[in-house]
C-alpha positions as CSV (number, residue, x, y, z in Angstrom):
1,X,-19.5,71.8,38.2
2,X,-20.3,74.1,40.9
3,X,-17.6,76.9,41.8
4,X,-18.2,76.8,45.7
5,X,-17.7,73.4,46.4
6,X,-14.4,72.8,48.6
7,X,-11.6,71.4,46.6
8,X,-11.5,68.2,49.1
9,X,-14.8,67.4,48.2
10,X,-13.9,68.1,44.7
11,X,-11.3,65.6,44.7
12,X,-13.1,63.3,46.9
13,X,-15.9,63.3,43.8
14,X,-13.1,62.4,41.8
15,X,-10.4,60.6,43.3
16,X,-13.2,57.9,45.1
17,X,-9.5,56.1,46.6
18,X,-9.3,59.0,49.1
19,X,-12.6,58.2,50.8
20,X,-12.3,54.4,50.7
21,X,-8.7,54.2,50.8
22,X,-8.4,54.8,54.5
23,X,-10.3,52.5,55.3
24,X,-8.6,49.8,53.7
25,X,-6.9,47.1,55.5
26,X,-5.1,44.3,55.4
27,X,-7.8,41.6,55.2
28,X,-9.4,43.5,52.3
29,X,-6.1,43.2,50.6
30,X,-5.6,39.4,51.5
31,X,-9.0,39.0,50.1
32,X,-8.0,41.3,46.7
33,X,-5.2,39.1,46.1
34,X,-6.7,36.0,46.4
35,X,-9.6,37.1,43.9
36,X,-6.7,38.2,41.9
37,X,-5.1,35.0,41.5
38,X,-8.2,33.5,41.2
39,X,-9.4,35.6,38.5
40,X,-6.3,35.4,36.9
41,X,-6.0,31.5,36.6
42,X,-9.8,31.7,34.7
43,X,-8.2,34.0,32.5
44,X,-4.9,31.8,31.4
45,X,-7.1,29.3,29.2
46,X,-9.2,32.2,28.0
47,X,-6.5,34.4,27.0
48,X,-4.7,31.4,25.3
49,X,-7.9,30.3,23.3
50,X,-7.8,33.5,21.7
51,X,-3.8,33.4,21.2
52,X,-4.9,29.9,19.6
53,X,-7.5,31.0,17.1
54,X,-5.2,34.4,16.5
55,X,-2.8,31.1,15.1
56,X,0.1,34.7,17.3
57,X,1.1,31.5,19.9
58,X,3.7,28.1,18.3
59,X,3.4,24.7,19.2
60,X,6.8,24.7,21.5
61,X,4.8,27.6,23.5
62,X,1.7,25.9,23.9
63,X,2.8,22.8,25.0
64,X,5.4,24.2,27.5
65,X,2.5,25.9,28.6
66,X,0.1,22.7,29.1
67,X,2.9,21.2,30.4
68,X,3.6,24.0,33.2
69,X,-0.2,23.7,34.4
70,X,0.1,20.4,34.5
71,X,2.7,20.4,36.9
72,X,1.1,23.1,38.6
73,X,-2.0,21.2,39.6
74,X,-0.1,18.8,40.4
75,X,1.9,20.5,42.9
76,X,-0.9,22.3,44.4
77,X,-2.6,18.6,44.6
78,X,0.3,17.2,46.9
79,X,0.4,20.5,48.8
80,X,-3.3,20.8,49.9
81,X,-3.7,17.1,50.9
82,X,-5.6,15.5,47.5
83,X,-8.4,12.9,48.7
């Protein structure tokens, strides 16, 4: 590390949130939180596979669970207009 660089830059080095993070807006956010959902819907069957070969999820869990994404879809089907 050297000694005479400027604590800013220091941090900047870092802390890379403090350069990018000003220039963050609200679009970039929408678009984070819609990968995030995304993201996190591929995940759901993932994760539960490996709760499933774990044999740390019962039967009552995983079929409430089925069940909920069922309805999900569902709802989301009527919502967006289905063809």
């Amino acid at each position: 590390m050297n000694a005479t660089q400027p604590l800013p830059g220091m941090l900047r080095r870092y802390l890379p949130i403090l350069t990018w993070g000003a220039e963050y807006s609200r679009r970039t956010l929408a678009n984070d939180l819609i990968v995030a959902a995304i993201v996190t819907v591929m995940l759901i069957p993932q994760l539960l596979a490996y709760a499933l070969l774990a044999n740390f999820l019962s039967h009552p869990v995983i079929s409430g669970f089925i069940t909920a994404s069922g309805i999900q879809i569902a709802a989301g089907q009527a919502e967006g207009g289905a063809v």
